[in-house]
N, CA, C and O atoms as CSV, one atom per row, in Angstrom:
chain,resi,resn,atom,element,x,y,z
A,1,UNK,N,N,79.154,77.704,84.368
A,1,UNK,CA,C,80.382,77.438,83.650
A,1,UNK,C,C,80.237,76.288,82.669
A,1,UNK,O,O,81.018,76.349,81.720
A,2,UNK,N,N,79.532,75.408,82.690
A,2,UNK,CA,C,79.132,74.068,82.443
A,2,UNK,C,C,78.835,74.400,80.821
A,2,UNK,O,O,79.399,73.958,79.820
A,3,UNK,N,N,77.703,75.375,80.964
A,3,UNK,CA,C,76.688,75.446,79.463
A,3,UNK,C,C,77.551,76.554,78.967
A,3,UNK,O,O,76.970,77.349,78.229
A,4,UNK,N,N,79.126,76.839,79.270
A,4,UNK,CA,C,79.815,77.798,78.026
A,4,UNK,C,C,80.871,77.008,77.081
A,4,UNK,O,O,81.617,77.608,76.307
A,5,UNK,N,N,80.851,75.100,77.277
A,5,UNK,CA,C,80.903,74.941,76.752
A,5,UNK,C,C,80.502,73.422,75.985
A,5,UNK,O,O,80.789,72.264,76.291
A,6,UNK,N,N,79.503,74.153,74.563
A,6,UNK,CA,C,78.788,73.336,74.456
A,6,UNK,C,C,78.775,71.710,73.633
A,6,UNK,O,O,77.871,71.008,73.180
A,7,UNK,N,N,80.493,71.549,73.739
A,7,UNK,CA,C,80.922,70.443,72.976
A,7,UNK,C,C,81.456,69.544,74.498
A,7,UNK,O,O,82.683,69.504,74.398
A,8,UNK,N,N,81.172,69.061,75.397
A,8,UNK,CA,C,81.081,68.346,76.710
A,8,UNK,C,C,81.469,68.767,77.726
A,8,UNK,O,O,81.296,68.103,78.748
A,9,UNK,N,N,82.161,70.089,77.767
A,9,UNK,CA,C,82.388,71.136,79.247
A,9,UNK,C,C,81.633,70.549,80.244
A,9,UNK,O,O,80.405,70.552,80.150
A,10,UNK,N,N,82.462,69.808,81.629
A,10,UNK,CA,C,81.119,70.455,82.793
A,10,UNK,C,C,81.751,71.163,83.774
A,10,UNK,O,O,82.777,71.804,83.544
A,11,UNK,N,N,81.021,71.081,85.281
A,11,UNK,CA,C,82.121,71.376,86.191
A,11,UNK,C,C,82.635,69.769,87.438
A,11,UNK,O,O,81.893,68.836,87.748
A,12,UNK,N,N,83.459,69.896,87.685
A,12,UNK,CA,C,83.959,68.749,88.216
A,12,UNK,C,C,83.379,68.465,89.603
A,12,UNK,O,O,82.990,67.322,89.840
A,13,UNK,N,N,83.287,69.471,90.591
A,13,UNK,CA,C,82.555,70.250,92.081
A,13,UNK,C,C,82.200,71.279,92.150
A,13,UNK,O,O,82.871,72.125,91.558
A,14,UNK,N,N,81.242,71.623,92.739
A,14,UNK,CA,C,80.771,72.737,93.560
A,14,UNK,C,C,81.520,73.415,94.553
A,14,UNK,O,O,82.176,72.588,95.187
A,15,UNK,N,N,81.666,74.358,94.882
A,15,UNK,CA,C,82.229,74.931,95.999
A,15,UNK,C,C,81.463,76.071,96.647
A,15,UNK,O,O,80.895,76.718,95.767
A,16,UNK,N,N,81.247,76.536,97.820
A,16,UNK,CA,C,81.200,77.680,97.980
A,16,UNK,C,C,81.799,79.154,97.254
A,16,UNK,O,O,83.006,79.294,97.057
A,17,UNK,N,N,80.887,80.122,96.922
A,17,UNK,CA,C,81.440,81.484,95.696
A,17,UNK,C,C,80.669,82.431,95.919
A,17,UNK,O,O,80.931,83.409,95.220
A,18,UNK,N,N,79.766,82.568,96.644
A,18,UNK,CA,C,79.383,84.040,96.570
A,18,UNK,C,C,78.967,84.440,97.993
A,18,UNK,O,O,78.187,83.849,98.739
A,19,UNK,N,N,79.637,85.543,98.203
A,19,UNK,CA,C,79.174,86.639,99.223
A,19,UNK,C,C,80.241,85.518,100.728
A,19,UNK,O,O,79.757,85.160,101.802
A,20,UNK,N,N,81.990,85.194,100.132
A,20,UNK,CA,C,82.506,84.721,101.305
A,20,UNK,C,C,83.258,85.225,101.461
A,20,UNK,O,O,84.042,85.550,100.570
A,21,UNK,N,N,83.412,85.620,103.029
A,21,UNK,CA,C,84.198,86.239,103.964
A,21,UNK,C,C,85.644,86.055,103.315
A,21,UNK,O,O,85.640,85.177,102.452
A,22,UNK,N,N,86.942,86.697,103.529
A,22,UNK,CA,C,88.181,86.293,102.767
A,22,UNK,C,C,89.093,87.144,103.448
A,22,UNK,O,O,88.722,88.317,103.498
A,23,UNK,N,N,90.245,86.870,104.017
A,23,UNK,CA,C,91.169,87.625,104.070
A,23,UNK,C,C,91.564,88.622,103.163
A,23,UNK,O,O,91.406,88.514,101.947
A,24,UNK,N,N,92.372,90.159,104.048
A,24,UNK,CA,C,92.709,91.171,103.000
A,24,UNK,C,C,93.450,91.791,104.049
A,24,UNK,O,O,93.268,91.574,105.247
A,25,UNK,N,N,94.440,92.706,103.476
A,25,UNK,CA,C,95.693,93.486,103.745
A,25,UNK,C,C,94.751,94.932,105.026
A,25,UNK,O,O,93.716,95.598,105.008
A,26,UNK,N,N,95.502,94.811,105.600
A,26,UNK,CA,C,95.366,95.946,106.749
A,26,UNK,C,C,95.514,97.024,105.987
A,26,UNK,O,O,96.333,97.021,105.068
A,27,UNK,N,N,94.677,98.185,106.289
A,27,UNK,CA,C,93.619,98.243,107.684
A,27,UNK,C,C,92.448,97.019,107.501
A,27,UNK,O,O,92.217,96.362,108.516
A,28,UNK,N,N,91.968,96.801,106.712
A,28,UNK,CA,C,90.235,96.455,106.131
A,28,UNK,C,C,90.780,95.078,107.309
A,28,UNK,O,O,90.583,95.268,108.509
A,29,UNK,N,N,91.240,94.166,106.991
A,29,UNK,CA,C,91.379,92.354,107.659
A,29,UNK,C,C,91.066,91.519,106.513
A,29,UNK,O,O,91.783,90.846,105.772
A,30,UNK,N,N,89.619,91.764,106.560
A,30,UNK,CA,C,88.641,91.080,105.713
A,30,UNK,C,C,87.929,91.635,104.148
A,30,UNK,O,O,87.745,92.823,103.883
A,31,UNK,N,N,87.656,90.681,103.390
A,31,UNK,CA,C,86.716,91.095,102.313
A,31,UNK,C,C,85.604,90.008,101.800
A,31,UNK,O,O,85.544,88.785,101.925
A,32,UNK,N,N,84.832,90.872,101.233
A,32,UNK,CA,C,83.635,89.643,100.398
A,32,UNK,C,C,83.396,90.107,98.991
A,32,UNK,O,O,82.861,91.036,98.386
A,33,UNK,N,N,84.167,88.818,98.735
A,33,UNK,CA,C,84.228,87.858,97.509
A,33,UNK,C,C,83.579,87.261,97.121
A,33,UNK,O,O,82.671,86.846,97.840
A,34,UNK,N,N,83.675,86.800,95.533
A,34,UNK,CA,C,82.314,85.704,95.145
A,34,UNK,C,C,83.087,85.729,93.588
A,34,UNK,O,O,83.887,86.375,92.912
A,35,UNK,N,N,82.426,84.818,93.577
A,35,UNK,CA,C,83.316,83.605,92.133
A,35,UNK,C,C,84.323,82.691,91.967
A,35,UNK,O,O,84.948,82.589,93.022
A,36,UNK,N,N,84.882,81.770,90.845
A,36,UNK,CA,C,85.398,81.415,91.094
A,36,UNK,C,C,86.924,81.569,91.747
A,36,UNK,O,O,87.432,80.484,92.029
A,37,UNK,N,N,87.673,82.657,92.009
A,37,UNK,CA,C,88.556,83.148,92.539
A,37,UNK,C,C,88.457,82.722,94.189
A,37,UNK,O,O,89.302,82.391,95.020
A,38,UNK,N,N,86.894,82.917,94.224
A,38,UNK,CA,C,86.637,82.437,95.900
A,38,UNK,C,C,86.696,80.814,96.276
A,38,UNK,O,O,87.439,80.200,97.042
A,39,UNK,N,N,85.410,80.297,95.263
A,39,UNK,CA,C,85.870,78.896,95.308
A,39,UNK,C,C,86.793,78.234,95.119
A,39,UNK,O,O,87.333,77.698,96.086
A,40,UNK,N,N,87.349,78.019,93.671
A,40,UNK,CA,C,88.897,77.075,94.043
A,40,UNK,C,C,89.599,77.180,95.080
A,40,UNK,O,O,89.375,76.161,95.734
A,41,UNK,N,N,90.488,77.969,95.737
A,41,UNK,CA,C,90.984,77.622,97.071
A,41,UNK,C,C,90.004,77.027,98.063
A,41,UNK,O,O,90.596,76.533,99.023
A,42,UNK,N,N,88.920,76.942,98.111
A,42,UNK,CA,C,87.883,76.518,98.930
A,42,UNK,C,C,88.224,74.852,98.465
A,42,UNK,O,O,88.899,74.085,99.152
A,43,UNK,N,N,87.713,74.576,97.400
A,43,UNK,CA,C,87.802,73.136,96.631
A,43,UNK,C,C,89.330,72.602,96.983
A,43,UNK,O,O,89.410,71.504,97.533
A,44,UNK,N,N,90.350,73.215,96.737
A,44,UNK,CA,C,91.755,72.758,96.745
A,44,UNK,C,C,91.947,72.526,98.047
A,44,UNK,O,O,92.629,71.550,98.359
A,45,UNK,N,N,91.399,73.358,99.043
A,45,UNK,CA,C,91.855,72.917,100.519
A,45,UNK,C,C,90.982,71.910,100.860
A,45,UNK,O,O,91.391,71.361,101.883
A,46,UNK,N,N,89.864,71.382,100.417
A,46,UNK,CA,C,88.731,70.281,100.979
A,46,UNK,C,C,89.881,68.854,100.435
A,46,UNK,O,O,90.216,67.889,101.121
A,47,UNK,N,N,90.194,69.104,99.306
A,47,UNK,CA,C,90.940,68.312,98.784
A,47,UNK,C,C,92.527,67.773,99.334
A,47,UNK,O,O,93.036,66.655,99.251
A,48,UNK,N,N,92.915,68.704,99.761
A,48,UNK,CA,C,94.129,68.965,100.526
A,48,UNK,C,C,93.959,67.914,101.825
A,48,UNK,O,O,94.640,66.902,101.988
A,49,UNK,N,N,92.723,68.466,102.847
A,49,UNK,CA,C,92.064,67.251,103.653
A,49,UNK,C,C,91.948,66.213,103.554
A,49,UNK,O,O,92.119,65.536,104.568
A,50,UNK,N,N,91.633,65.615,102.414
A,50,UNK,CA,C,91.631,64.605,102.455
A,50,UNK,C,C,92.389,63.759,101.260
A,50,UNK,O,O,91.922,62.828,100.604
A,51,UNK,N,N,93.323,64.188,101.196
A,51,UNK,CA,C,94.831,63.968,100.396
A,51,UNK,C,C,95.763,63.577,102.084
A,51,UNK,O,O,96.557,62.670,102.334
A,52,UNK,N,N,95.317,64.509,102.822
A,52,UNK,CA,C,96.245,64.072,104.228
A,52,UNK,C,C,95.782,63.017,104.857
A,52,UNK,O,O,96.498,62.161,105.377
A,53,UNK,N,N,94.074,63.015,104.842
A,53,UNK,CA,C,93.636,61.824,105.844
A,53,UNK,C,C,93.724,60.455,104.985
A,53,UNK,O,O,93.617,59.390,105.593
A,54,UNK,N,N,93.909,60.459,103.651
A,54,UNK,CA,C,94.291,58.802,102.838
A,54,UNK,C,C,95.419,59.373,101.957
A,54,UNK,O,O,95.240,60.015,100.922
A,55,UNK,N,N,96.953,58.957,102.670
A,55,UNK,CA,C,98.554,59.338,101.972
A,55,UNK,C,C,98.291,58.336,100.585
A,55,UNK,O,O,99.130,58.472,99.695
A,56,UNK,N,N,97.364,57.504,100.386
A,56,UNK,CA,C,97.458,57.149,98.979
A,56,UNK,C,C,95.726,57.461,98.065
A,56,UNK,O,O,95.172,56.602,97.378
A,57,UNK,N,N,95.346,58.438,98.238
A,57,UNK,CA,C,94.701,58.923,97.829
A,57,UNK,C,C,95.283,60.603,97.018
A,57,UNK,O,O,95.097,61.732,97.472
A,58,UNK,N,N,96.062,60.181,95.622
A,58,UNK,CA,C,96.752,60.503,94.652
A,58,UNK,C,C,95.519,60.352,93.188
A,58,UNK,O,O,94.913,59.359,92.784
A,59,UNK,N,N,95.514,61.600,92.756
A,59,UNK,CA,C,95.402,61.437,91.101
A,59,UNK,C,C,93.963,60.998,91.168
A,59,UNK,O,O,93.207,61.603,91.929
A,60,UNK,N,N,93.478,59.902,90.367
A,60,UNK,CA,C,92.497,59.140,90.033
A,60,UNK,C,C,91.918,58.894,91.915
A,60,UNK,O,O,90.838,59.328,92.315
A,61,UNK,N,N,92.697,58.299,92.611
A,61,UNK,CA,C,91.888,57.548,93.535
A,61,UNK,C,C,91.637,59.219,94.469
A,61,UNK,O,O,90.456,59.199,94.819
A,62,UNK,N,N,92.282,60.527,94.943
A,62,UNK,CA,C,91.384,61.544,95.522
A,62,UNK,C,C,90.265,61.735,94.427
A,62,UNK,O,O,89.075,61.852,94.719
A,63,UNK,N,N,90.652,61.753,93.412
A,63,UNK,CA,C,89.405,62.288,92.719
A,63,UNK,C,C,88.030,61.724,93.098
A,63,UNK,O,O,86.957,62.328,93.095
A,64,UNK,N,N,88.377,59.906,93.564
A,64,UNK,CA,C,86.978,59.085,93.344
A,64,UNK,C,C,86.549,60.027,94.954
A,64,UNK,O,O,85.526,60.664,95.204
A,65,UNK,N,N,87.743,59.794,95.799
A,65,UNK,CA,C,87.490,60.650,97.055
A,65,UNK,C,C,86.184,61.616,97.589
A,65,UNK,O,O,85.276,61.600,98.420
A,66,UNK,N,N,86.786,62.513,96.445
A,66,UNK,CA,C,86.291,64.010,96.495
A,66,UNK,C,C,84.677,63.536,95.793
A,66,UNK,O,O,83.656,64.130,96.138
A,67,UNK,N,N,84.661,62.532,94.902
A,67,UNK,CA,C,83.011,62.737,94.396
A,67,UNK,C,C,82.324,61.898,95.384
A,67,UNK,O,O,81.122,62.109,95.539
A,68,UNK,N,N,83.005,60.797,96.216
A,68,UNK,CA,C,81.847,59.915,97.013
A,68,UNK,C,C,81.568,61.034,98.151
A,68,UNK,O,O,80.500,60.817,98.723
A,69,UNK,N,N,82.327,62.286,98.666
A,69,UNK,CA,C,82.026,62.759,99.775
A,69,UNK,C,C,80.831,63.890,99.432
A,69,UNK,O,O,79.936,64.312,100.165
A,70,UNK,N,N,81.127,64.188,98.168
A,70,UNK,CA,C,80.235,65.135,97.794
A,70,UNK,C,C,79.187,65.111,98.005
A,70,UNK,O,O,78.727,63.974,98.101
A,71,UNK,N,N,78.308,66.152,98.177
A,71,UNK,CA,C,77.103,66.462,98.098
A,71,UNK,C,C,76.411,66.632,97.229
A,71,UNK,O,O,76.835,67.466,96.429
A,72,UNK,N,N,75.042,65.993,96.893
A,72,UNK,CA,C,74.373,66.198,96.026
A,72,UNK,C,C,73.609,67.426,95.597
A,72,UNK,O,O,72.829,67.869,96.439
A,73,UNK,N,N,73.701,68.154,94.266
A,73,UNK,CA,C,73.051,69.463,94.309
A,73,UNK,C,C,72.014,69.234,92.924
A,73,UNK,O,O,72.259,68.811,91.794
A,74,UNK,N,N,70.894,69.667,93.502
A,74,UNK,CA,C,70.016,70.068,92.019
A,74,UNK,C,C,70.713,70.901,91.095
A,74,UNK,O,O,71.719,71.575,91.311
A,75,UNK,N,N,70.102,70.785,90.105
A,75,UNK,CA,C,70.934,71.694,88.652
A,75,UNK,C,C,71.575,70.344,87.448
A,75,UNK,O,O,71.552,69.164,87.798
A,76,UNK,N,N,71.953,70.648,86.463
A,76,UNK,CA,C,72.433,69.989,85.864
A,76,UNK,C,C,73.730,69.455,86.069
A,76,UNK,O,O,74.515,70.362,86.346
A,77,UNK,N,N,74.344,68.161,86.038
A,77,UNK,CA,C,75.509,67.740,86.300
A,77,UNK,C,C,76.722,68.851,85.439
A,77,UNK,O,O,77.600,69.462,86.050
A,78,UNK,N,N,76.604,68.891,84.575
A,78,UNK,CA,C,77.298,69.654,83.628
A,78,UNK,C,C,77.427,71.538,84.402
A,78,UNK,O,O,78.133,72.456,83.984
A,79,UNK,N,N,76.627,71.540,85.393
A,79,UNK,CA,C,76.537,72.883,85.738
A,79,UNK,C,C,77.089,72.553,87.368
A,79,UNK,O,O,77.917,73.393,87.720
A,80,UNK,N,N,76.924,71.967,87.952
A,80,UNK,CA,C,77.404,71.415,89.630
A,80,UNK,C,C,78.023,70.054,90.068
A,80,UNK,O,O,78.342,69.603,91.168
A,81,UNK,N,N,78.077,69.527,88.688
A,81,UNK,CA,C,79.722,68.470,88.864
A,81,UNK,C,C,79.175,67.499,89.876
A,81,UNK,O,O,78.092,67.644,90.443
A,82,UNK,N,N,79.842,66.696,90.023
A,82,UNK,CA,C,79.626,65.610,91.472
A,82,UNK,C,C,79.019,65.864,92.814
A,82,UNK,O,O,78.741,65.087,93.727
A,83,UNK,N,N,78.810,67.887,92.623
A,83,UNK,CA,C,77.771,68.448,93.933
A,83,UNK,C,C,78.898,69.111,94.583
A,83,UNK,O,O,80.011,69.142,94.059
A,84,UNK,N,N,78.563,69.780,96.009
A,84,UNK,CA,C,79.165,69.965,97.018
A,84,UNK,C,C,80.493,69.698,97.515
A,84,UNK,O,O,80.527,68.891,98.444
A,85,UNK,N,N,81.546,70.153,97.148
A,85,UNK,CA,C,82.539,69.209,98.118
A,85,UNK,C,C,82.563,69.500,99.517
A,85,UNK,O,O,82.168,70.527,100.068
A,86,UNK,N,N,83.176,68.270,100.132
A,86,UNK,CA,C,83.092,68.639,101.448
A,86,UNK,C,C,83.710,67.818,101.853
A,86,UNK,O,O,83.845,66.742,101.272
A,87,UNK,N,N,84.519,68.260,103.512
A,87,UNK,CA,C,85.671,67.501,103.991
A,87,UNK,C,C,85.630,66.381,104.866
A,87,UNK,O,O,84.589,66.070,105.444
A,88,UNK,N,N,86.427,65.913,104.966
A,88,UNK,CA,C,86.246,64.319,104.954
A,88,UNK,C,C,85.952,64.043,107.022
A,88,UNK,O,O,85.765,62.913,107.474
């Protein structure tokens, strides 16, 4: 996502996106998903976590949150953001 755009685009986190398990309407239960459709709710609920575990961790200060917990990933910053998120 990073290198589509080439005037300073990056991505902010990583998330889990391909080949994850997901809720779906009966009969099936389940489905597998992949992209970003899969990740953001993945990212928003890590975030959600730890929006609950620090009540003033708002705006600027979850954000610093979400990058000190992160995980580090090879690849270009511009392509995997602050890395991994992950919950607190």
């Amino acid at each position: 996502n990073g290198g589509l755009n080439r005037r300073g685009g990056e991505v902010d986190f990583a998330a889990p996106g391909i080949a994850i398990r997901s809720a779906a309407p009966r009969p099936t239960l389940y489905q597998i998903g992949s992209g970003t459709s899969i990740a953001t709710p993945h990212a928003a609920g890590i975030a959600a976590l730890h929006a609950e575990a620090d009540p003033l961790a708002r705006g600027a200060a979850l954000r610093g949150r979400l990058r000190a917990a992160a995980r580090l990933l090879p690849g270009l910053r511009r392509d995997v953001g602050a890395g991994l998120v992950r919950a607190p």
